[in-house]
C-alpha positions as CSV (number, residue, x, y, z in Angstrom):
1,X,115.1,86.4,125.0
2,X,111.8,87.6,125.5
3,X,112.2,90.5,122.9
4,X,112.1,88.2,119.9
5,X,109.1,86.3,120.5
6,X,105.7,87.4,118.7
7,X,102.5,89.0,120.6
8,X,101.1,85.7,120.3
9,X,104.0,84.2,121.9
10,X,104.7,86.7,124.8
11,X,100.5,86.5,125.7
12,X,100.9,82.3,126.3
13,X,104.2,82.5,128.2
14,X,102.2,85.7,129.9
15,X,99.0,84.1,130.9
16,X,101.0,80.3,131.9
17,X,102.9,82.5,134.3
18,X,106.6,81.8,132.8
19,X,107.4,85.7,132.6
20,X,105.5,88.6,133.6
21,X,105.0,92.0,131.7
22,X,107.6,93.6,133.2
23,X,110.6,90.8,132.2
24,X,109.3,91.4,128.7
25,X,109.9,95.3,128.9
26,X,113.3,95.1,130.5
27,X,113.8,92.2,128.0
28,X,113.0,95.1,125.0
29,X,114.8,97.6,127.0
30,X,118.2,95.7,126.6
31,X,117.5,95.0,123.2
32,X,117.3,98.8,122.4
33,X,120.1,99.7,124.8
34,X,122.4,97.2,123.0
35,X,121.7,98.1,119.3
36,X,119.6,101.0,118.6
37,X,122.4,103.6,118.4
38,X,123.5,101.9,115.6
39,X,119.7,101.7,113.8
40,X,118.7,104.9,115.3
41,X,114.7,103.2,115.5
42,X,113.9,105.1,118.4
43,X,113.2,109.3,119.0
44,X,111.9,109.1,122.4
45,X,112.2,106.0,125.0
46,X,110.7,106.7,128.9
47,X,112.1,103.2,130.3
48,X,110.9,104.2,133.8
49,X,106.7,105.1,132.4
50,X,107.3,101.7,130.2
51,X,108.3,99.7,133.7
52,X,105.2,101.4,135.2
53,X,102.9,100.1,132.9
54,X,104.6,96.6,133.0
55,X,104.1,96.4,136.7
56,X,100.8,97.7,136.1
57,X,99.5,95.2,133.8
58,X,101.2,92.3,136.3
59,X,99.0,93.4,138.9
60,X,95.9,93.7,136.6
61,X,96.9,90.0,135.3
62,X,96.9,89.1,139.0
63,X,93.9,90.1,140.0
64,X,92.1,88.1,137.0
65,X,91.7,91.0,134.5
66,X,91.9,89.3,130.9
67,X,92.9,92.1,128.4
68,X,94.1,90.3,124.8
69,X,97.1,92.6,125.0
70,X,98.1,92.5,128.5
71,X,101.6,93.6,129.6
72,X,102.8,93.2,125.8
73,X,105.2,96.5,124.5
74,X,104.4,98.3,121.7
75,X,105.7,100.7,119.9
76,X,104.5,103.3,118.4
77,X,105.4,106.1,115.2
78,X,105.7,109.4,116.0
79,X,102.8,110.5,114.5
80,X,100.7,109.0,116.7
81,X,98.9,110.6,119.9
82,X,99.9,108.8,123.3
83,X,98.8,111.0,126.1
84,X,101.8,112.2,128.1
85,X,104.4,110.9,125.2
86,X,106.2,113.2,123.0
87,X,104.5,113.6,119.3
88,X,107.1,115.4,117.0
89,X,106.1,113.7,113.6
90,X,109.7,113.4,112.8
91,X,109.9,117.5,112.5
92,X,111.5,120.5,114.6
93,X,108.5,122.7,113.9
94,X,106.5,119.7,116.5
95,X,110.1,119.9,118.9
96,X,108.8,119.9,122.5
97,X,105.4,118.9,121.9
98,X,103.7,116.7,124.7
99,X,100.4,115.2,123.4
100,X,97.6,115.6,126.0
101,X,95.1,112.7,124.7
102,X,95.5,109.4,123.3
103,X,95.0,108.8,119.5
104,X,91.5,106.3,119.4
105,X,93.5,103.6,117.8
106,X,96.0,103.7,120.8
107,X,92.8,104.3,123.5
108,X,91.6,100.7,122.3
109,X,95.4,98.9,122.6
110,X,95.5,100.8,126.0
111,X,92.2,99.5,126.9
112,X,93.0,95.5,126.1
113,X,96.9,96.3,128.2
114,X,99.3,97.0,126.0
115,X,102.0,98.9,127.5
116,X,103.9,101.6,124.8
117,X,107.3,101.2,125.4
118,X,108.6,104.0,122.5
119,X,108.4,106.5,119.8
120,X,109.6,105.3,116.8
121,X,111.6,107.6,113.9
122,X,109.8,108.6,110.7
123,X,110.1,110.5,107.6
124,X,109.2,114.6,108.6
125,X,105.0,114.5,108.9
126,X,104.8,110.9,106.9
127,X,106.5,112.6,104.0
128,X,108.9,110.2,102.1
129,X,109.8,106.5,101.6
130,X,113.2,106.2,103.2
131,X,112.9,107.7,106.4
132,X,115.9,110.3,105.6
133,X,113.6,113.0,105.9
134,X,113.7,113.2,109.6
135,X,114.7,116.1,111.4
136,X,116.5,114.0,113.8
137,X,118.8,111.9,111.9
138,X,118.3,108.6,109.8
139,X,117.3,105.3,110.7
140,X,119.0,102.2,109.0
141,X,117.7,98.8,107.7
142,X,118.4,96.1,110.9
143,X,119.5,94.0,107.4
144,X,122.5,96.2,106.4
145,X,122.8,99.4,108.3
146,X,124.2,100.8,104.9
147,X,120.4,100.3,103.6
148,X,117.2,102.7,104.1
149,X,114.7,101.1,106.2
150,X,111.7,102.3,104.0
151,X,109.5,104.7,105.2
152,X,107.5,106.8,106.3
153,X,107.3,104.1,109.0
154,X,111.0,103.3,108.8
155,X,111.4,103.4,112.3
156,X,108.4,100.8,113.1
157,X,109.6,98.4,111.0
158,X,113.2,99.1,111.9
159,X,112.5,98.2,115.6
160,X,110.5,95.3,114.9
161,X,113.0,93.8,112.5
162,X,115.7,94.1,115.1
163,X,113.4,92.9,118.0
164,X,113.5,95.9,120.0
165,X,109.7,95.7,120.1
166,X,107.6,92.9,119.8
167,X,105.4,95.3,117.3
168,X,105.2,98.5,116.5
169,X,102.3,100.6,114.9
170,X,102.8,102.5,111.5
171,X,100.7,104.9,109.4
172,X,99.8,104.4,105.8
173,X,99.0,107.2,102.9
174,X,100.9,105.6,99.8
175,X,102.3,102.5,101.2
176,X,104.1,103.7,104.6
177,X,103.8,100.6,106.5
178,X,103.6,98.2,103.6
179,X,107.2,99.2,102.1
180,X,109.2,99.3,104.8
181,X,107.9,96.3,106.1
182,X,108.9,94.7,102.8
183,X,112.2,96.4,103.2
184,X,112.8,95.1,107.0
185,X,111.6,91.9,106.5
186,X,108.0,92.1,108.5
187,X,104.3,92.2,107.5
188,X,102.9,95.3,107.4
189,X,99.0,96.0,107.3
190,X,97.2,99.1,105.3
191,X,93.4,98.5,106.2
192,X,90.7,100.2,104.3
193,X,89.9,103.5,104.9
194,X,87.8,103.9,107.6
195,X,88.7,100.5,109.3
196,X,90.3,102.4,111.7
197,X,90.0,105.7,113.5
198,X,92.5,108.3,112.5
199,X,91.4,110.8,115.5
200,X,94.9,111.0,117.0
201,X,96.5,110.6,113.8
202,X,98.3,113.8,112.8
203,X,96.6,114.0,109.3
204,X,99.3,114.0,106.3
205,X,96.7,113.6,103.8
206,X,93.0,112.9,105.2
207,X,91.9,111.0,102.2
208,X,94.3,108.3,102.1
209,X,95.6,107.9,105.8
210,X,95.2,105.1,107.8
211,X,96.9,103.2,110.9
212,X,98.5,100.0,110.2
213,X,100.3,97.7,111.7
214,X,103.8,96.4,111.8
215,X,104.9,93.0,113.2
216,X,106.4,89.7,113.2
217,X,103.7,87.5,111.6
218,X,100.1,87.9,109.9
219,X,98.6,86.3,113.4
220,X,100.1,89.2,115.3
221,X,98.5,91.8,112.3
222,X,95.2,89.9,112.3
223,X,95.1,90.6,116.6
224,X,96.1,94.6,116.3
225,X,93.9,95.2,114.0
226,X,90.7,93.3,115.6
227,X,91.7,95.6,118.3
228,X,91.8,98.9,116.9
229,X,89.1,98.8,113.9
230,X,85.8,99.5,114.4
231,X,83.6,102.8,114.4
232,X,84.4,105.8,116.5
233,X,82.3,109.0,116.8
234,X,85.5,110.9,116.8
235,X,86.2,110.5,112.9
236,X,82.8,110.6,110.7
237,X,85.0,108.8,107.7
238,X,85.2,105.0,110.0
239,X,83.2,102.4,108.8
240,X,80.0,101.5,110.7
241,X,80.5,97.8,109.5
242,X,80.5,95.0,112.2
243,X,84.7,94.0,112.9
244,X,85.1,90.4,112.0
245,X,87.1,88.0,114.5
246,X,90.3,88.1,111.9
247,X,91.8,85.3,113.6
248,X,89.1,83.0,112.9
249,X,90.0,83.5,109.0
250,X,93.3,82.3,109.4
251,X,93.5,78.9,107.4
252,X,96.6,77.1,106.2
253,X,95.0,76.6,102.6
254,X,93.4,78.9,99.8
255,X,91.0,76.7,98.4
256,X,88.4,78.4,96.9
257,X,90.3,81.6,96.7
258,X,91.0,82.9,93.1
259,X,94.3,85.1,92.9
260,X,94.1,88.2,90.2
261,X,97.7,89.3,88.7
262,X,97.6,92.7,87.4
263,X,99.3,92.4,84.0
264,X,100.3,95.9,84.2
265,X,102.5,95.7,87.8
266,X,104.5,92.7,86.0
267,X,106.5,95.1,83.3
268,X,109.9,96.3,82.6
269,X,111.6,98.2,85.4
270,X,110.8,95.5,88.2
271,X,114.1,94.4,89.5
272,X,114.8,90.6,88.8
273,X,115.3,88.9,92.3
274,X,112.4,90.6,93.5
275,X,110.4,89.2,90.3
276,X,111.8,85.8,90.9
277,X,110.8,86.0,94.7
278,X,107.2,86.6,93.9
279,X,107.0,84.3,91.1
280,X,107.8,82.0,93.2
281,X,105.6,83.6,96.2
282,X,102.7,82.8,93.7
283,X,103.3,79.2,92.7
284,X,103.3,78.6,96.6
285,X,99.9,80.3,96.2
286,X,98.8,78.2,93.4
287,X,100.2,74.6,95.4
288,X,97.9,75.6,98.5
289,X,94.7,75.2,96.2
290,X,94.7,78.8,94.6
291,X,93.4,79.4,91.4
292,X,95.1,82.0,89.3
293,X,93.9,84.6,86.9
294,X,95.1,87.9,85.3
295,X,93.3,91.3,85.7
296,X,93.7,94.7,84.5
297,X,94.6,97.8,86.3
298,X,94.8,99.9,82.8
299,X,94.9,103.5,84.9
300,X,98.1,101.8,87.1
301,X,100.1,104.3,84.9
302,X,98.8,107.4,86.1
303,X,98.6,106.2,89.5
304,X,101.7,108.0,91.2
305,X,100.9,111.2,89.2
306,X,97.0,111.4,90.5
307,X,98.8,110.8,94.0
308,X,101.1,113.2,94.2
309,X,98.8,115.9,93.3
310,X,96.1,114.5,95.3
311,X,98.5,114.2,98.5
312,X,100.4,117.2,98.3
313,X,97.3,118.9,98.4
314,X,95.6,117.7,101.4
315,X,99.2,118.2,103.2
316,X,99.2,121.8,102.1
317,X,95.5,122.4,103.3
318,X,96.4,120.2,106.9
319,X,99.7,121.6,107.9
320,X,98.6,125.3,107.4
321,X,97.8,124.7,111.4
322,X,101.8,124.8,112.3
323,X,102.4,128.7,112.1
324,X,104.4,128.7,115.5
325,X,101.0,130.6,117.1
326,X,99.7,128.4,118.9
327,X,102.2,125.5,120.0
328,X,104.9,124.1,118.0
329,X,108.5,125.9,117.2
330,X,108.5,129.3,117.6
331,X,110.8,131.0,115.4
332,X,112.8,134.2,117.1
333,X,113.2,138.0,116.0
334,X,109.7,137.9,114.1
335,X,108.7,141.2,113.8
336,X,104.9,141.3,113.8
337,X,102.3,138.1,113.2
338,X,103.0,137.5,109.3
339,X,107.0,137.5,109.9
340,X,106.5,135.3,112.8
341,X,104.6,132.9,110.6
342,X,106.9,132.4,107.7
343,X,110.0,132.5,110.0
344,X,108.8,129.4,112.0
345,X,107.5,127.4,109.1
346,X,110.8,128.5,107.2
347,X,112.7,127.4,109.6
348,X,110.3,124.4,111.3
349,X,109.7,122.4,108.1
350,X,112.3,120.4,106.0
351,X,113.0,120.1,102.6
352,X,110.5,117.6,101.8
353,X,107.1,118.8,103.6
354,X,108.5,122.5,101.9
355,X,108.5,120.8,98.4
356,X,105.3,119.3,98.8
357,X,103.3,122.3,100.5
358,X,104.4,124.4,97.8
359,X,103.2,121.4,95.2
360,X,99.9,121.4,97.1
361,X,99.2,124.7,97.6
362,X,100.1,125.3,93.6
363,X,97.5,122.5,92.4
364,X,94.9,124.6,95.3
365,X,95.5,127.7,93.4
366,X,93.3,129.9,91.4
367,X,93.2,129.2,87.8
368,X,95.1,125.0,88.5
369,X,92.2,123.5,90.5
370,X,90.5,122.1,88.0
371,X,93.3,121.5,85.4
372,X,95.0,119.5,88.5
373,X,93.1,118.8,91.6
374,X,89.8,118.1,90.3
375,X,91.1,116.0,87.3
376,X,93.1,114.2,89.7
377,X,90.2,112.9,91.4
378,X,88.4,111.8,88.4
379,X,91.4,109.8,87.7
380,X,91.0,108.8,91.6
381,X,87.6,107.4,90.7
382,X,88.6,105.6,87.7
383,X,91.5,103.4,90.0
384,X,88.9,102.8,92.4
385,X,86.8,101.5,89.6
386,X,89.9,99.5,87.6
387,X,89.7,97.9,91.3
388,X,86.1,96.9,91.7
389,X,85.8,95.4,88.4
390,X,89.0,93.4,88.8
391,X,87.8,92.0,92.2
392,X,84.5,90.8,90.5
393,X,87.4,88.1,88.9
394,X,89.7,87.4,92.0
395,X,89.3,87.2,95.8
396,X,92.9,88.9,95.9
397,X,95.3,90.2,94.0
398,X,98.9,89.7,94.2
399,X,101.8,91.7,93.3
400,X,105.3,93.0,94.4
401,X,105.1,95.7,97.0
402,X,108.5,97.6,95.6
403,X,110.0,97.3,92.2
404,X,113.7,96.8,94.1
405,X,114.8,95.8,97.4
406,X,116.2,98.3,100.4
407,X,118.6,100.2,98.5
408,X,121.6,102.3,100.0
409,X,121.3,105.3,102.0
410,X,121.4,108.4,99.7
411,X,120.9,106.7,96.7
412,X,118.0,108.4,95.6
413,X,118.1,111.5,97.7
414,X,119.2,113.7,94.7
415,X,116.2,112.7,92.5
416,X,112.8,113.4,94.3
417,X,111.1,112.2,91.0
418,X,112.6,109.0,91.5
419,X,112.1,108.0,95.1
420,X,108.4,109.5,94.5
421,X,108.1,106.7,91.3
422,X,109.1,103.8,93.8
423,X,105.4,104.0,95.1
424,X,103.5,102.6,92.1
425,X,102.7,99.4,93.8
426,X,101.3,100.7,96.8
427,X,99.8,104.2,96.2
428,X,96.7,102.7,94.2
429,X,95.7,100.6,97.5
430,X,95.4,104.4,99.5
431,X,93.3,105.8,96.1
432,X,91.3,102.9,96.0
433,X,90.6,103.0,99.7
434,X,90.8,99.0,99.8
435,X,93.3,97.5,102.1
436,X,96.7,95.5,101.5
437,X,99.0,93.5,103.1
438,X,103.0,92.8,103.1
439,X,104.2,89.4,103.6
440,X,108.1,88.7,103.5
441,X,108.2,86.3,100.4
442,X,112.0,86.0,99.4
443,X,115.9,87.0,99.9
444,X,117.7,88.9,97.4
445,X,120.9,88.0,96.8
446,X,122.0,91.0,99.1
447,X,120.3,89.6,101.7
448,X,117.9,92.0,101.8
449,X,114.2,90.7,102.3
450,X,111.6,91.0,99.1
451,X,107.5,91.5,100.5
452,X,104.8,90.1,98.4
453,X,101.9,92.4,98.6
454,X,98.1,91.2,99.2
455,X,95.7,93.2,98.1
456,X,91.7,92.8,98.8
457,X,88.2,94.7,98.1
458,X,87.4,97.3,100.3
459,X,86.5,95.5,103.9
460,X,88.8,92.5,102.2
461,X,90.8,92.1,105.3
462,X,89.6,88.6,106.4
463,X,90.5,87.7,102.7
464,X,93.9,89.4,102.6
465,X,95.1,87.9,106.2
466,X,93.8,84.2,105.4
467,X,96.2,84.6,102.2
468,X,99.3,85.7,103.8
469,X,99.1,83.4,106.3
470,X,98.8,80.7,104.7
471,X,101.5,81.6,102.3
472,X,103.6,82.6,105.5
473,X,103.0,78.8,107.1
474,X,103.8,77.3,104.0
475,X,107.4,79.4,103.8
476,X,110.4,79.4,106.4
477,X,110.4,83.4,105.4
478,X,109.1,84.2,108.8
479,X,111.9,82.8,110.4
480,X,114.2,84.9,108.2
481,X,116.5,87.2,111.1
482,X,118.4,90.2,110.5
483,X,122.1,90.6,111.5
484,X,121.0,93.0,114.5
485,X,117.8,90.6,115.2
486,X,120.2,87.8,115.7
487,X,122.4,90.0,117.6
488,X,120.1,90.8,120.5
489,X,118.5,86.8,120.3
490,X,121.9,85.2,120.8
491,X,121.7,81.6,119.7
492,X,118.1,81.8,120.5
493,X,115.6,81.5,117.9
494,X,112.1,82.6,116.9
495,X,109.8,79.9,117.5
């Protein structure tokens, strides 16, 4: 079936004229009719606009128009602008909201063809790693449906590990599309900051956010982002830096590349099987012609504590624009402008954005700035600078990109301090502003996928992409289905 090829795949059976556009789309459609009440990837489908654009990019392939994403689905988290498409960020306070524009990130995928087939389900505004936090019910791991996804991109990585979308686009702020991709099974991309445009991208935490994306293989990550990075006049904080041609750095060797291992991610508390997984992710490494060193990270231990004072704070400063005014839920019986403004945020935002506006707003306060905020990024500068000095040793630095595997719906729900500690491999990338990648590297004995994470300088990408691929050729992980994936494939499989 159609749905379980890669972008790479659909564009050459696409452009030798064995399918069109719109056989793809129905071919995802199915896929997502069969399986996703179970998963729950999905917040908003519109088959009939997705058939539209299908037919529409089969007539613009007709005619000779050449786009490097023509007629192939995408789908896209709900935190995303798509003109015309329902953008909730996973929260009843956004409930009804139509965007009228199209993010920049998804102007540039509309401009080479893609067709967006879907919203995808998230944690409420990006804010968790489990995607439990949305106002419109859970999504489960297409591995075990007893098993979070991951999150905050839960949903993306969800509908791409069940092929009900031949990719899907995430965002990232402490390792949103890296962890669940690691937890689904796919590779998941965090560029640097600035890479990509975030106009469009309702802003969690300016500082840190970025688009990423979510798909079946490092190829298929390399072409999204060559798409979608580059400098936009709509967001002063992207990168003037010439795009490279990704694809081009894709080799099935690392020599000459020197791989750093931060002594301090390789400690007590890292679950064995995913230990053994990369272990053994690096020795492949090493056997393609990689030279191995160790590095330093010494302020990795104050990493998720600068974070989540950092983050909460931006959140409290950016989501102070959803008072039920303007657009948005409206909350009723308000009896003059102040009511009506804590009634509809009362009543608009869950738990988790509540606990961390309140965080944010207390680190803000008169009297905590500087004992918090400011010090917090001094400590920001310090990572970045553990960071630069390690890369003056290594092209790239390995590591895991979670200390366990997917773990059980609910499991951590209870203990905020917990799930919040399950981002210490991926929340220095965000402070650091550098980029990082998420390669499937192992099965744990649940058989639940393990990610290896590749991490690279600032503008790194080219470095980070050759690695993972060639580590990915070099593996069968890629080939690696989940229960649901082989489900909607039959006895087809991924070539």
């Amino acid at each position: 079936m159609l749905n379980t090829f890669t972008i790479h795949e659909v564009l050459d059976r696409l452009n030798r004229g064995e399918c069109r556009s719109e056989d793809v789309v129905r071919s995802v459609l199915d896929a997502i009719q069969r399986t996703d009440g179970r998963i729950h990837g999905y917040l908003a489908i519109n088959e009939a606009d997705a058939l539209e654009q299908a037919r529409a990019a089969d007539t613009a392939r007709s005619n000779g128009a050449k786009g490097r994403l023509l007629g192939v689905p995408i789908a896209v988290k709900d935190v995303l602008n798509v003109k015309g498409q329902p953008c909730t960020c996973g929260s009843k306070i956004l409930k009804g909201y139509i965007s009228p524009y199209d993010a920049t990130a998804i102007a540039r995928l509309r401009d080479e063809g893609a067709v967006f087939v879907g919203r995808t389900n998230m944690d409420e505004f990006a804010m968790g790693s489990t995607t439990e936090n949305s106002a419109y019910g859970i999504t489960r791991n297409p591995w075990n449906l007893d098993c979070v996804p991951g999150g905050s991109s839960g949903g993306s990585a969800a509908v791409v590990a069940a092929d009900e979308c031949v990719a899907a686009l995430g965002s990232d702020t402490g390792g949103s599309v890296r962890q669940p991709a690691s937890f689904c099974g796919c590779v998941g991309l965090k560029p640097t900051y600035g890479r990509i445009s975030r106009y469009g991208l309702t802003a969690y935490a300016s500082s840190l956010d970025q688009i990423g994306p979510i798909t079946k293989d490092v190829r298929d990550a390399a072409l999204l982002l060559q798409i979608m990075a580059g400098v936009d006049a709509a967001d002063s904080t992207t990168l003037p830096s010439t795009v490279p041609d990704y694809q081009s750095a894709l080799t099935k060797d690392l020599k000459g590349v020197t791989v750093g291992l931060p002594k301090e991610y390789f400690v007590g508390g890292l679950d064995p099987e995913v230990e053994r997984c990369v272990q053994e992710a690096i020795e492949v490494c090493r056997q393609l012609g990689a030279k191995v060193v160790e590095v330093s990270l010494p302020n990795t231990r104050v990493a998720v504590d600068t974070y989540y004072i950092i983050a909460p704070a931006e959140a409290s400063a950016n989501l102070s624009r959803f008072d039920g005014v303007r657009y948005g839920y409206r909350a009723a019986g308000a009896a003059d402008p102040l009511d009506l403004y804590k009634k509809s945020r009362a009543e608009g935002f869950g738990p988790e954005v509540k606990r961390r506006i309140i965080l944010g707003t207390y680190v803000l306060s008169s009297g905590y700035y500087d004992a918090f905020y400011l010090r917090a990024q001094k400590v920001r500068t310090l990572i970045r600078r553990d960071f630069e000095a390690a890369f003056k040793q290594c092209t790239v630095i390995l590591s895991p990109v979670a200390s366990t595997p997917a773990y059980r719906i609910g499991q951590n729900s209870a203990d905020p301090l917990q799930m919040y500690l399950g981002d210490i491999f991926t929340v220095p990338v965000n402070l650091a502003g550098i980029c990082g990648l998420s390669v499937p590297c192992g099965m744990a004995s649940g058989k639940l996928p393990v990610g290896l994470q590749v991490m690279g300088p600032a503008l790194g990408e080219e470095a980070i992409l050759r690695t993972g691929y060639a580590f990915e050729q070099a593996t069968q992980w890629r080939s690696y289905r989940s229960g649901i994936a082989k489900e909607n494939a039959g006895s087809q499989v991924r070539l």
